[in-house]
Every structure is written in C-alpha cells, then in structure tokens.
C-alpha positions as CSV (number, residue, x, y, z in Angstrom):
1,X,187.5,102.0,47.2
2,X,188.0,98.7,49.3
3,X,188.9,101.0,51.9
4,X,186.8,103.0,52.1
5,X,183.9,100.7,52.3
6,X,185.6,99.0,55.3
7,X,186.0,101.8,57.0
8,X,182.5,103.9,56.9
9,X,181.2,100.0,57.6
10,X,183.4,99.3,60.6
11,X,181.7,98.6,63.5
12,X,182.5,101.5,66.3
13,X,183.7,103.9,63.8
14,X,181.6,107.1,63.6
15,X,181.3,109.1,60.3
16,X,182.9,112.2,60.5
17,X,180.6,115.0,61.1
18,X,179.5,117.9,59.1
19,X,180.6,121.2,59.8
20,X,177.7,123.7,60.1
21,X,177.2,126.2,57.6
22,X,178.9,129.7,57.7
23,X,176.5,132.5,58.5
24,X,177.8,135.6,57.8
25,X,177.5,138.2,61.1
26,X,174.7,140.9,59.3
27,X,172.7,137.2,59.1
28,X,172.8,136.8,62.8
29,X,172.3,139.9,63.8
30,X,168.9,140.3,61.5
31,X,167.7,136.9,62.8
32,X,168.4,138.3,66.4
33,X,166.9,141.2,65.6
34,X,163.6,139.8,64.0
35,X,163.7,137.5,67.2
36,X,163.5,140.3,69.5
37,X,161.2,142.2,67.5
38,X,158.6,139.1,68.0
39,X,159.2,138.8,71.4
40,X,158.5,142.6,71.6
41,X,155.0,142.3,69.5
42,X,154.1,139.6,71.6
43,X,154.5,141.4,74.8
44,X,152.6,144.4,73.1
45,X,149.6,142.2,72.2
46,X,149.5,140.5,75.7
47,X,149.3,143.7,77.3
48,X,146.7,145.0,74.8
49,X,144.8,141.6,75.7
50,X,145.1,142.8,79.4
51,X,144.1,146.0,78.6
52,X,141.1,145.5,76.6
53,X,140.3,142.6,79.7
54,X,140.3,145.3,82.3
55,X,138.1,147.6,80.1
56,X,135.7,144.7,79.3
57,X,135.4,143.5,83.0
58,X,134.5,147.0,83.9
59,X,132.4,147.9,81.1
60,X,130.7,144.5,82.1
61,X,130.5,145.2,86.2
62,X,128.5,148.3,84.8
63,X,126.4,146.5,82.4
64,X,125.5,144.0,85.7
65,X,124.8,147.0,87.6
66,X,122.6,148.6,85.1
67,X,120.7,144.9,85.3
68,X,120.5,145.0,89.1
69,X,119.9,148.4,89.6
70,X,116.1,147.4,90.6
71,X,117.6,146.1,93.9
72,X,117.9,149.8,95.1
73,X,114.4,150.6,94.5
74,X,112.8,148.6,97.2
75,X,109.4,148.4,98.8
76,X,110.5,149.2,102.4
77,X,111.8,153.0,101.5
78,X,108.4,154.2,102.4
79,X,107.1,156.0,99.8
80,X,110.4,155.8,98.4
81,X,111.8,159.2,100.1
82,X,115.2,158.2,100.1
83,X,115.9,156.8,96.8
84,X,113.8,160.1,94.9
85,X,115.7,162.4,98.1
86,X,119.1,161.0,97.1
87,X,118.3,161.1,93.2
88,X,117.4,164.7,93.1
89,X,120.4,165.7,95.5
90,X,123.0,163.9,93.5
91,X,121.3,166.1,90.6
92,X,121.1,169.0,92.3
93,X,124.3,169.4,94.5
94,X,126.3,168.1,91.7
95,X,125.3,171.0,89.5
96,X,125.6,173.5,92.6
97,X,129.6,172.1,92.5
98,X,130.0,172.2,88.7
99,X,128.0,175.5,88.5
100,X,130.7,177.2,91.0
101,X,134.1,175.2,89.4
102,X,133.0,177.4,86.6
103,X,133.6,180.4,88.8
104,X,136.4,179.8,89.7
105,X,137.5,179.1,86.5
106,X,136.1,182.0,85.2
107,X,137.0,184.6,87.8
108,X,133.7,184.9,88.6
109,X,131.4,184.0,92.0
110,X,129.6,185.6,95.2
111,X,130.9,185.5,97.9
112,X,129.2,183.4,101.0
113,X,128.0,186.1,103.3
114,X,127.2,187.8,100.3
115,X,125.3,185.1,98.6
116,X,121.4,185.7,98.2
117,X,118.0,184.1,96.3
118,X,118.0,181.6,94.0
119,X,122.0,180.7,95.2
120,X,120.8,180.8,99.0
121,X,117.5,178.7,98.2
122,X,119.2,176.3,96.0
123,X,121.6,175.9,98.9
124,X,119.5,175.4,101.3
125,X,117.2,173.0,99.2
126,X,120.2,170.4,98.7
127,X,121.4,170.8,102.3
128,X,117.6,169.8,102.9
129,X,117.2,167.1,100.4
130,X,120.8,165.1,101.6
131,X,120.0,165.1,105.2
132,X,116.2,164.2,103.9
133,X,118.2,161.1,102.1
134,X,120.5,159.9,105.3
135,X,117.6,160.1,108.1
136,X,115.1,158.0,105.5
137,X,118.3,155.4,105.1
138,X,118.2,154.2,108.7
139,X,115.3,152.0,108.6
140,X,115.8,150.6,105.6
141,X,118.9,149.1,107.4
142,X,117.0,146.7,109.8
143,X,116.8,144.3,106.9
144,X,120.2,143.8,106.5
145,X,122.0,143.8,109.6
146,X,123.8,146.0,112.1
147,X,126.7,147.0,110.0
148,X,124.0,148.7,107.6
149,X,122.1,150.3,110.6
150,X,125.8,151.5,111.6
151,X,126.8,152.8,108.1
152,X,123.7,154.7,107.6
153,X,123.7,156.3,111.5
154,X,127.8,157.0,110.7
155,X,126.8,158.6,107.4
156,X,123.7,160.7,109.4
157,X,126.6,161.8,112.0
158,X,129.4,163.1,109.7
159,X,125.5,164.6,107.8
160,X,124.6,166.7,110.7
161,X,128.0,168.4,110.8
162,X,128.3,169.1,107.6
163,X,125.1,170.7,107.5
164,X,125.3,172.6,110.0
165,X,128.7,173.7,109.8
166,X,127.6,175.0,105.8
167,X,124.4,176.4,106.7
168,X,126.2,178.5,109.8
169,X,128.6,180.1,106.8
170,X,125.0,181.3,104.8
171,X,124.1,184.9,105.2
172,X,122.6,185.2,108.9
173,X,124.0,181.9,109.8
174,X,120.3,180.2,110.3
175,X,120.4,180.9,113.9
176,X,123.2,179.0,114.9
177,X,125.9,181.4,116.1
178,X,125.2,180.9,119.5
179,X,126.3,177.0,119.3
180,X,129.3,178.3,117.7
181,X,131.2,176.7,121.3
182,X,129.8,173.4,120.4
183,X,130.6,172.5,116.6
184,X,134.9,171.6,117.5
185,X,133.4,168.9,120.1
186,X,130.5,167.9,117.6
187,X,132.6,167.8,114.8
188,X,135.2,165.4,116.7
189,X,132.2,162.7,117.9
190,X,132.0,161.2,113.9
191,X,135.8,160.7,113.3
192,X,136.2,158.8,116.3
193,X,133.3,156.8,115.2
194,X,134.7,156.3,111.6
195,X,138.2,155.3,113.4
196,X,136.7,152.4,115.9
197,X,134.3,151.2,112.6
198,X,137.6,151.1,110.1
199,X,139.9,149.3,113.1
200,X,136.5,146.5,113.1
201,X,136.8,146.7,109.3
202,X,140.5,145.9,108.6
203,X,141.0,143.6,112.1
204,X,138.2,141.7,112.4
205,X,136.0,141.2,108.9
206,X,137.2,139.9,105.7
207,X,136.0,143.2,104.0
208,X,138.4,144.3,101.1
209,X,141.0,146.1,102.9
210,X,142.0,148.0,100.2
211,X,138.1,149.8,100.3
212,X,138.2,150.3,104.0
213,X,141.8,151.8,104.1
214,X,140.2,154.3,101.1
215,X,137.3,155.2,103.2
216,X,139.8,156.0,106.1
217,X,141.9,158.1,103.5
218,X,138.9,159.7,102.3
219,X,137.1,160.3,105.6
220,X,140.7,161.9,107.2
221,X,140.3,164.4,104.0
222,X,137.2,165.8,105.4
223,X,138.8,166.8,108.6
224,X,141.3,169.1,106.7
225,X,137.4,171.4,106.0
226,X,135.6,170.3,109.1
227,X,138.3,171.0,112.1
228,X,139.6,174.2,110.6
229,X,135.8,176.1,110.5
230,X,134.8,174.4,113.8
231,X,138.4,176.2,115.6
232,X,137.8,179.6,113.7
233,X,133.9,179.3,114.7
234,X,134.9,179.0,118.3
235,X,137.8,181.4,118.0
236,X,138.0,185.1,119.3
237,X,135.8,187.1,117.0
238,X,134.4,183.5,115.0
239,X,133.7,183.5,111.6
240,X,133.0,187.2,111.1
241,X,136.7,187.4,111.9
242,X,137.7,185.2,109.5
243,X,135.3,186.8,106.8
244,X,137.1,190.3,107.6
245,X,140.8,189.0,107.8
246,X,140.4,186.7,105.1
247,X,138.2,187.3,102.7
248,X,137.2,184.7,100.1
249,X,137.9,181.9,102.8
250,X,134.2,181.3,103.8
251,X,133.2,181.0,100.5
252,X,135.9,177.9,99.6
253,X,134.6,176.7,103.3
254,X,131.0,176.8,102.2
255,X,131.7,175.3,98.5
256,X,134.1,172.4,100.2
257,X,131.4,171.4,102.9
258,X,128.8,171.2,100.2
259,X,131.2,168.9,97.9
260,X,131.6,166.7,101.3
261,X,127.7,166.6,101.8
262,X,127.8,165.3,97.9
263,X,131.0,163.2,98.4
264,X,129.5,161.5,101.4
265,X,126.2,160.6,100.2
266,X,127.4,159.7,96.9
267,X,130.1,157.0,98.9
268,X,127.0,155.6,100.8
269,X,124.9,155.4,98.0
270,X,127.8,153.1,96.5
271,X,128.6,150.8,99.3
272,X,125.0,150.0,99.5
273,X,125.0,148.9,95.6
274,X,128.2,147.4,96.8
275,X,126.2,145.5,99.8
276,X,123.7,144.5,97.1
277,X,126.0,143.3,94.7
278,X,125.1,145.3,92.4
279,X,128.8,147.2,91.9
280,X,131.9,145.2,92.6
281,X,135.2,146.3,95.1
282,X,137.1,148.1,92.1
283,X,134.0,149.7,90.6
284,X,132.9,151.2,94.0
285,X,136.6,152.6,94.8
286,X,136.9,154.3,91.3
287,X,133.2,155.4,91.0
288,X,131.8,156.1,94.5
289,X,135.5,157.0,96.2
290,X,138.9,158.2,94.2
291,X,137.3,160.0,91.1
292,X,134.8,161.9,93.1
293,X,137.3,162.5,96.0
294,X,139.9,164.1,93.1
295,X,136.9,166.3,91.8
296,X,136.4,167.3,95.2
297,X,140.7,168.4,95.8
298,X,140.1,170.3,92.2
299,X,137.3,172.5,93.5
300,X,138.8,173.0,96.8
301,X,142.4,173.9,94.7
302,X,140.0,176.0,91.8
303,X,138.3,178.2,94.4
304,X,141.9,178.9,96.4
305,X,143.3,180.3,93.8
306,X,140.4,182.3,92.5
307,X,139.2,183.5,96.0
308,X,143.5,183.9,97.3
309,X,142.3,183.7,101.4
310,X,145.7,182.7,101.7
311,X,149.1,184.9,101.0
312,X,151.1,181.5,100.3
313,X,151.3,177.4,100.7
314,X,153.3,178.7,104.1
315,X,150.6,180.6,105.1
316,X,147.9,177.9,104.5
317,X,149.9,175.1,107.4
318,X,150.9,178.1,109.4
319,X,147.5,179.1,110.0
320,X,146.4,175.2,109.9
321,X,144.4,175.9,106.9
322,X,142.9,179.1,108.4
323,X,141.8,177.9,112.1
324,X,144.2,180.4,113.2
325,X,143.2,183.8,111.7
C-alpha cells in the first residue's frame, strides 16, 4: 500500500491512462451514418431556405410592382393613348397568338392569303393599336433622357418593319407590293441600330450586362423571320412564289411577325417599368424577355409542324429558312 501511495504521489510521475472504450464496428458505422444523414438534412433545409428566398424575393419584386404600377400611368401621355393603346394590344394580340397556337394544335387554321373578316380586321386592328402604342412613346421620353428617346425611336424602327412586312402577307398585301425592292434594305437599318445601342450598353454603361446581352439574343431571333420574308419578297416571282411553292409558309411568317410585334412591345413596356423601378433586372429578363421569347419559338415550332412548308430540318437551312424558294 506504502507503495503505492508513493508512487501515484511522486512528483513527475504521470498516472497511467485509460484506455478508451471498445466500440463495436455496427456502432461506428450507425453513428457515421446518422452523421451523414444530418449533414444531408441540413443541406436539404438550406437549399429549401434558398428556394423559398428566391420565390419570396420575386413574389415580393411583384408585390412592389403592383405598388408602383401608378408610375406608368403618367400625366404627360396625352390623353393617355399609349398606356390604353398598349393595354388593349397586349390584350388583343396576345389572344390573336393563343387563338392560333390552338390551331396548330388542333390541326386547324386559315391560311394567310386566305384569311378574311373578323381574322383580317382583328389583324389589322392590333397591327394598328401597337404602332398606335410606339409613335405615342416618343414624347413621353423627353422626360427622362436620350437613352429613353432612343429606346422608344429603336422600338418605332424594328415597329415599322414588322408592320409592314405582316400586313404585306394579308390578302391584297395593303398596297405594298410595289415596295417589295425596299423591305431587305429597310429591314437591315434597325439591327444595325440595336448592334451600335448594345456595343454602348455592354462597353460604356454600367447597365446589367446580363439584360443587354438578352436583348441582343432576343433581337438576333427576330432576324431569323424578318430577313428571310424581306429576300423571298424581293426574289423572282416574291411572295406569290413562295405561297405557290410552299404553301403554309406565309401563314407561320404572318403568325411569327405578329408574335414579334407582341414580343417587342411587351420587352419595351418592361424596360420602362424597369427604368421606373418598378420591376427589378431578374423580373424584367424572366417576364418581359426569356418566357415570352420561349412562347414565341413554341408557336413558330407549333405552326411548322402543322402547316409542313418545309420537307425537313435540311430543307429549312438549305433554303435559309425559306428566302430561297
């Protein structure tokens, strides 16, 4: 006993340690298991958390918008002809678009030189109403700088070609075959515009890039409709050739340029909410930009293969899209 007193109580001596308690395998591997199982909820809930984040900030940039929307309803549009222009339009047109998506859908539709009245005036009337919406935009611009005189004058260009390259594909053509020559050289002016106001945009502003690289994206999408009609139009024979040699293909022209007429006022009506600060960068490229644009690609895809003006894929970039019947 003597010696083992003296020697727990020896100075510099250490007790002997403990060995740690055995823990059989099954043990560690259900402790490592539960372990990783946490770590696993944890990371589920986080990205819940960011989920549920992202569909509250954009539930809330709405609710802001809704609260701000009284900024686009101003005093200086006289009259207010292009806020009730626009409304009715974006009304109108949209349900023109969903109206023939159901065609196609449903094997049904007219074609365009076969179209005729209440289709025609209907037509017509939006046609009427959007270009009624971009000319009434340019003074209300003066207010707020030169980039918004320049964004609603770029908007009016790209407007007048559209228009008149959709009303030329109407039954009769409103007149307008004899400036058939004209509409490839017209129809270039606005896309060399758009290109010298992005280069400004992404070089020389501290716009969101990622919404002017969209625009350009979206914008180079409307050429793929606009530069094959204006070719054909100017072609041997024009578009009565192409309505004879490929029949269905001025009717997916006609429904296309009427979904860019919407596409482009609906894209200006957003990036002057975004101007406003009513909408926010990520609520203006989903709302006003990529959802639209993809409803657009569905209709144009819907009416190809309902209407079949083309034998193949092969024989849509062969033909560049039909400019070369």
């Amino acid at each position: 006993r003597s010696h083992r007193l003296s020697s727990s109580s020896a100075p510099g001596r250490l007790a002997p340690r403990r060995a740690p308690p055995l823990v059989p395998p099954r043990t560690l591997t259900l402790r490592r298991a539960g372990a990783a199982d946490g770590e696993s909820g944890e990371r589920a809930a986080e990205t819940g958390t960011e989920r549920a984040a992202t569909s509250s900030s954009s539930d809330k940039a709405w609710e802001v918008a809704w609260e701000r929307r009284g900024r686009m309803w101003t005093a200086a549009d006289k009259w207010h002809a292009h806020g009730v222009s626009g409304g009715v339009f974006t009304v109108l047109g949209g349900g023109l678009l969903l109206g023939w998506a159901g065609q196609a859908l449903r094997g049904g539709g007219t074609p365009a030189e076969a179209l005729e009245g209440t289709e025609v005036a209907v037509t017509v009337l939006s046609l009427a109403l959007a270009t009624v919406c971009a000319v009434t935009g340019l003074p209300l611009g003066r207010s707020r700088g030169w980039r918004k005189v320049e964004l609603s004058a770029r908007s009016l260009a790209f407007q007048v070609v559209l228009t008149w390259q959709a009303l030329r594909l109407l039954p009769g053509g409103f007149g307008l075959e004899g400036l058939d020559p004209l509409l490839l050289p017209a129809s270039v002016l606005p896309f060399v515009w758009q290109a010298l106001t992005s280069t400004y945009i992404l070089t020389q502003t501290t716009d969101d890039k990622r919404s002017a690289i969209a625009i350009f994206l979206g914008v180079s999408l409307f050429g793929l409709q606009i530069f094959p009609l204006a070719v054909a139009a100017g072609g041997e024979g024009g578009l009565a050739a192409v309505a004879q040699l490929r029949p269905g293909l001025t009717t997916v022209w006609l429904h296309s340029l009427v979904g860019l007429v919407w596409l482009l006022n609906w894209s200006t009506l957003g990036a002057s909410m975004r101007a406003r600060k009513v909408v926010d960068d990520v609520s203006y490229r989903s709302a006003f930009l990529l959802r639209p644009g993809a409803f657009w690609l569905l209709l144009f895809a819907a009416d190809v293969a309902h209407y079949v003006p083309f034998a193949s894929i092969g024989d849509y970039f062969s033909s560049c899209a039909g400019a070369l019947v």
